[in-house]
C-alpha positions in Angstrom: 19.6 20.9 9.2 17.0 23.4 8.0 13.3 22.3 8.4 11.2 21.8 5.4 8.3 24.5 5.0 4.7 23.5 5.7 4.0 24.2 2.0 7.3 21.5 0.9 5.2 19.2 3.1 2.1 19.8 1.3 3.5 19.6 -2.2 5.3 16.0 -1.0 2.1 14.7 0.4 -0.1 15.6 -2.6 1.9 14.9 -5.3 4.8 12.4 -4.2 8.2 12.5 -3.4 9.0 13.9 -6.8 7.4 17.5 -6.7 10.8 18.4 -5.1 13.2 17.1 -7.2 13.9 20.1 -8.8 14.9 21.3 -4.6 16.7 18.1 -3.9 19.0 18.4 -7.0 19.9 22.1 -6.2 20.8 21.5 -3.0 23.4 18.7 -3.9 24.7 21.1 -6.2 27.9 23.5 -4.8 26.8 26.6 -7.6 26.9 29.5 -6.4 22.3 29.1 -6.0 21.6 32.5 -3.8 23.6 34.7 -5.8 20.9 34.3 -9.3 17.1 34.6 -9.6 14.7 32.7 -8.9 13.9 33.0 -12.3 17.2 32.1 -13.9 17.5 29.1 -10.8 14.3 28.1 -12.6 15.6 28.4 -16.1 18.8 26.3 -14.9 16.6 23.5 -13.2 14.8 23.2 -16.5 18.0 23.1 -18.6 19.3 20.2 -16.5 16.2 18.5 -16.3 15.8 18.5 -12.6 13.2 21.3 -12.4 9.9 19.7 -10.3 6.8 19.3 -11.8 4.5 21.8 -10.4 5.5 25.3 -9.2 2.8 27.4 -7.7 3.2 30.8 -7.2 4.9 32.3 -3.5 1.9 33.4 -1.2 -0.4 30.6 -2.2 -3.1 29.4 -0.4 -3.1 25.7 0.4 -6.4 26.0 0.8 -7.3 26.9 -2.5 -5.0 24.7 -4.1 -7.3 21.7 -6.5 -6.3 19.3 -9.0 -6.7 22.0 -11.7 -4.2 24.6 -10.0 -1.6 22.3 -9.9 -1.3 21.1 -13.3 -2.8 17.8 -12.7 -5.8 16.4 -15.4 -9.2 15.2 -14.3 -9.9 11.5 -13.9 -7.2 11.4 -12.6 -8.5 8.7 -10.2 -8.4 5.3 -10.2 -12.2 3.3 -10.4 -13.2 1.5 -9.0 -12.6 1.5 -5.1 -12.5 -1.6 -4.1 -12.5 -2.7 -0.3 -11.8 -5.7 1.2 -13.4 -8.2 3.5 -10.5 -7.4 6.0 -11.9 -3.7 6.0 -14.7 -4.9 8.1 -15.8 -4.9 11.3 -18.6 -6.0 13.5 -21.1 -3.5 15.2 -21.2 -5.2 18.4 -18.3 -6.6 20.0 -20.5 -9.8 21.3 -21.0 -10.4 17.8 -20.0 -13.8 16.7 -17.8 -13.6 13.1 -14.3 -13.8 11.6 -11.7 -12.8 8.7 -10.2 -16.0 7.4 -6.7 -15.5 6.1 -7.1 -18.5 3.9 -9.4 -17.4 1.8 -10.1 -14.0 2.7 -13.8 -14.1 3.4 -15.2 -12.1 6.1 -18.4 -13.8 8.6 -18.6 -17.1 6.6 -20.0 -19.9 8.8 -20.9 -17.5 11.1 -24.3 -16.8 13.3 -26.8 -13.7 12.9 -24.8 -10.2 13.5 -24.6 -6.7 11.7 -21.1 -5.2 10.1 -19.8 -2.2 8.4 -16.6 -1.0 5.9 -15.3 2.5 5.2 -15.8 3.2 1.5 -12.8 5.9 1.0 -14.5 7.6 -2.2 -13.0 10.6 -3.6 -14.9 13.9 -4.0 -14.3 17.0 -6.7 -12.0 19.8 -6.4 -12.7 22.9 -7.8 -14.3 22.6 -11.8 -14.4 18.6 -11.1 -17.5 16.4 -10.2 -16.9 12.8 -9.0 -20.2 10.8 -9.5 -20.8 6.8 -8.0 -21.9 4.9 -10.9 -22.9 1.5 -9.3 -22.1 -0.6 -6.2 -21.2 -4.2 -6.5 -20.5 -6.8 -3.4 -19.2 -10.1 -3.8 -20.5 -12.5 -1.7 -21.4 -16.0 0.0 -24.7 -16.8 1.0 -25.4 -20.0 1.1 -27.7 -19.9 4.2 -31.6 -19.8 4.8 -32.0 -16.4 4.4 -30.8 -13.4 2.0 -28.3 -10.8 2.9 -29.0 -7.2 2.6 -25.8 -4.6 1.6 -26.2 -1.1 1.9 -24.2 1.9 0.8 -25.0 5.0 2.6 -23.4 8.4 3.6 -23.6 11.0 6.3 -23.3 14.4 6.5 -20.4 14.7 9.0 -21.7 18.3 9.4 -25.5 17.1 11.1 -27.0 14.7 13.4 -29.2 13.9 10.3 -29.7 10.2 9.9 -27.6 8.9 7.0 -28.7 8.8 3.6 -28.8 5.5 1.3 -27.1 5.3 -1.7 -27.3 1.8 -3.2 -28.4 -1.4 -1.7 -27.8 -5.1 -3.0 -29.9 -8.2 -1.8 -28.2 -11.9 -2.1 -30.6 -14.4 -3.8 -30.7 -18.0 -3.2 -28.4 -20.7 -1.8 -25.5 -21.6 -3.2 -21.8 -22.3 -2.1 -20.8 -20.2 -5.3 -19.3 -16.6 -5.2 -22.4 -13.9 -6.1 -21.5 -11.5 -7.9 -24.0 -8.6 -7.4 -24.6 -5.0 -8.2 -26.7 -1.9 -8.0 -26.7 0.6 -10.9 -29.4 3.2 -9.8 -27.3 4.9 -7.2 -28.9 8.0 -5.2 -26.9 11.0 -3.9 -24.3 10.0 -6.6 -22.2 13.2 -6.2 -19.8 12.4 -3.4 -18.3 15.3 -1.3 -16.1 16.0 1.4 -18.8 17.2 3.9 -20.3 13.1 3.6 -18.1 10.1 5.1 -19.0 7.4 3.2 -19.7 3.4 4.3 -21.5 0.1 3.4 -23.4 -2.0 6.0 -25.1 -5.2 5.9 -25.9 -7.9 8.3 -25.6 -12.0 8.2 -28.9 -13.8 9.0 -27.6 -17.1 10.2 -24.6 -19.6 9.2 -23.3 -20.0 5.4 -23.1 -16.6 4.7 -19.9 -14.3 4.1 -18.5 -11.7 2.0 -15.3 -11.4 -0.2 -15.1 -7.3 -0.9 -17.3 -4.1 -2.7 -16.4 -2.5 -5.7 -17.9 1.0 -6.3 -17.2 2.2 -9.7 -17.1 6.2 -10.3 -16.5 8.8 -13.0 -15.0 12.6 -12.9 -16.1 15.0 -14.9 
């Protein structure tokens, strides 16, 4: 069986299954395909309605390709990003804390320890800007002391120190869910030379937390 190209790959991984259709279809088909052009095996795909969505041009370079070269409209992206409480994980591994499946709470009833999620943001191609607009936890606190969430990213290209984009106190004790944001965001242009991540850490027992939403735009 003939291996699929490295740009077949490409096109399947970025835009689905789908983008090659058009190829699947032709090759079911017994017509005599190498003996017309590529042209008229385009014009012929369309007719039948099994022509793929995208085409680029032969000799691209994948590196070059963005949202804009392949057809695709801007905000295209789905906002917010929301991560769960199962996305975290402790910073220590003597740290005492837990994910409970019942109610999918991350730390709650737990001692004093420090945490951390990935926070998977998208960043521009090409003519497109993808800006964080606010940061928002939901959260448990019903302990003696507040809980701090930050949102931060680092240069994956520098031992620089990582730079803060939002942070979010808890306030108060309460057995009630807190719903709590941060609209003044810093650095809000995200790129891919930063990884992105929120961190925070639980001061004593009564204190947990349900998931972040970070809401974004692209322009």
């Amino acid at each position: 069986m003939k291996k699929p190209s490295i740009l077949a790959v490409c096109l399947i991984f970025l835009l689905g299954p789908g983008a090659l259709i058009g190829r699947n279809a032709a090759a079911s088909d017994p017509t005599n395909e190498q003996m017309i052009s590529n042209a008229e095996f385009m014009a012929k795909q369309q007719s039948e309605g099994t022509a793929p969505d995208v085409v680029l041009p032969l000799g691209s370079d994948l590196d070059q390709i963005t949202r804009e070269t392949l057809g695709l409209e801007k905000n295209a992206y789905v906002t917010p990003l929301i991560i769960p409480a199962a996305d975290a994980n402790s910073d220590s591994l003597g740290s005492e804390y837990f994910f409970s499946f019942s109610s999918g709470t991350y730390g709650y009833s737990q001692s004093t320890s420090c945490h951390m999620a990935p926070a998977y943001l998208p960043h521009g191609s090409g003519s497109s800007t993808v800006t964080v607009d606010n940061f928002f936890v939901f959260a448990l606190d019903n302990g003696t002391s507040d809980t701090t969430y930050n949102l931060w990213r680092k240069d994956t290209s520098s031992t620089s120190a990582p730079q803060q984009m939002g942070t979010i106190t808890t306030s108060g004790s309460s057995t009630a869910i807190q719903v709590l944001g941060d609209t003044s965001i810093d650095n809000p242009i995200t790129s891919s030379q930063y990884a992105y991540y929120v961190t925070w850490c639980f001061n004593g027992a009564g204190q947990g937390t349900l998931g972040f939403w970070i809401y974004y735009t692209e322009s």
